[in-house]
C-alpha positions in Angstrom: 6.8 9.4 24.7 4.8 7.8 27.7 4.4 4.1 27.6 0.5 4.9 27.0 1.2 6.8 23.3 3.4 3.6 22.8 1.1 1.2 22.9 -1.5 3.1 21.1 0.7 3.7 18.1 1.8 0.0 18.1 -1.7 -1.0 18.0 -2.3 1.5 14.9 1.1 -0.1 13.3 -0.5 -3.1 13.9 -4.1 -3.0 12.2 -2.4 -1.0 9.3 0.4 -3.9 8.4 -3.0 -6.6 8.7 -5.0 -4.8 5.9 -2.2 -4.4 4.0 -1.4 -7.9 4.5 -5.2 -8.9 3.9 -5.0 -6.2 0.6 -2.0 -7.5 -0.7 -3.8 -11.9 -0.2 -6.4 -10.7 -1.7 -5.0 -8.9 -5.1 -2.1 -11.7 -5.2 -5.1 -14.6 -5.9 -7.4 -11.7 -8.0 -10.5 -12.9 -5.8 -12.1 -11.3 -2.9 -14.6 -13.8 -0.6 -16.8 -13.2 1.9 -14.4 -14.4 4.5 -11.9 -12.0 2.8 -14.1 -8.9 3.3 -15.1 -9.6 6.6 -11.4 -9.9 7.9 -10.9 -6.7 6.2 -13.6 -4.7 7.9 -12.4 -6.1 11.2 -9.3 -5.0 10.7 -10.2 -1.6 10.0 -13.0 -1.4 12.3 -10.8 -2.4 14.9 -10.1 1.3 15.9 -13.2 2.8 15.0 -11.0 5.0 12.0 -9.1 5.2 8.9 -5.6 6.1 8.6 -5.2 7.1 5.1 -2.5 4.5 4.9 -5.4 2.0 5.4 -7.9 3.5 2.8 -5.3 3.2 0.4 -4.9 -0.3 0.6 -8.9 -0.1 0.6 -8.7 2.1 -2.4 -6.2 -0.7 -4.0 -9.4 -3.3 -3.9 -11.4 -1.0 -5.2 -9.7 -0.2 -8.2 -8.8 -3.8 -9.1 -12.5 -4.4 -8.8 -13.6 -1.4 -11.2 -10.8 -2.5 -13.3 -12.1 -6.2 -13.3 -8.7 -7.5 -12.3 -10.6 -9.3 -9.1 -13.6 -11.5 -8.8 -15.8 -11.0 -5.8 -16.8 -14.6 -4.5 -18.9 -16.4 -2.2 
């Protein structure tokens, strides 16, 4: 593996251990701010894709929010 592909697959390593780290702040307190959201899209938007290992944290928000298990707040 060139040094190149290294860094590129530390920098996906990367963004994908922030949203789970942002996921996992946000379903710990059971609220989701605006501040919240926006470090989440960052973080994803970061590379310009989703890894499915990142829409599934995603998908985790999503279904504590249809379950009502978090608030959304300003």
């Amino acid at each position: 593996m060139s040094d190149r592909q290294s860094i590129y697959i530390n920098i996906d390593s990367q963004s994908e251990m922030a949203v789970k780290r942002i996921v996992d702040k946000i379903i710990s307190s059971g609220k989701m701010s605006r501040q919240d959201h926006n470090y989440l899209v960052s973080a994803v938007l970061y590379k310009g894709e989703i890894r499915d290992k990142e829409r599934r944290q995603i998908n985790r928000v999503f279904d504590h929010i249809q379950t009502g298990q978090l608030k959304i707040i300003d």
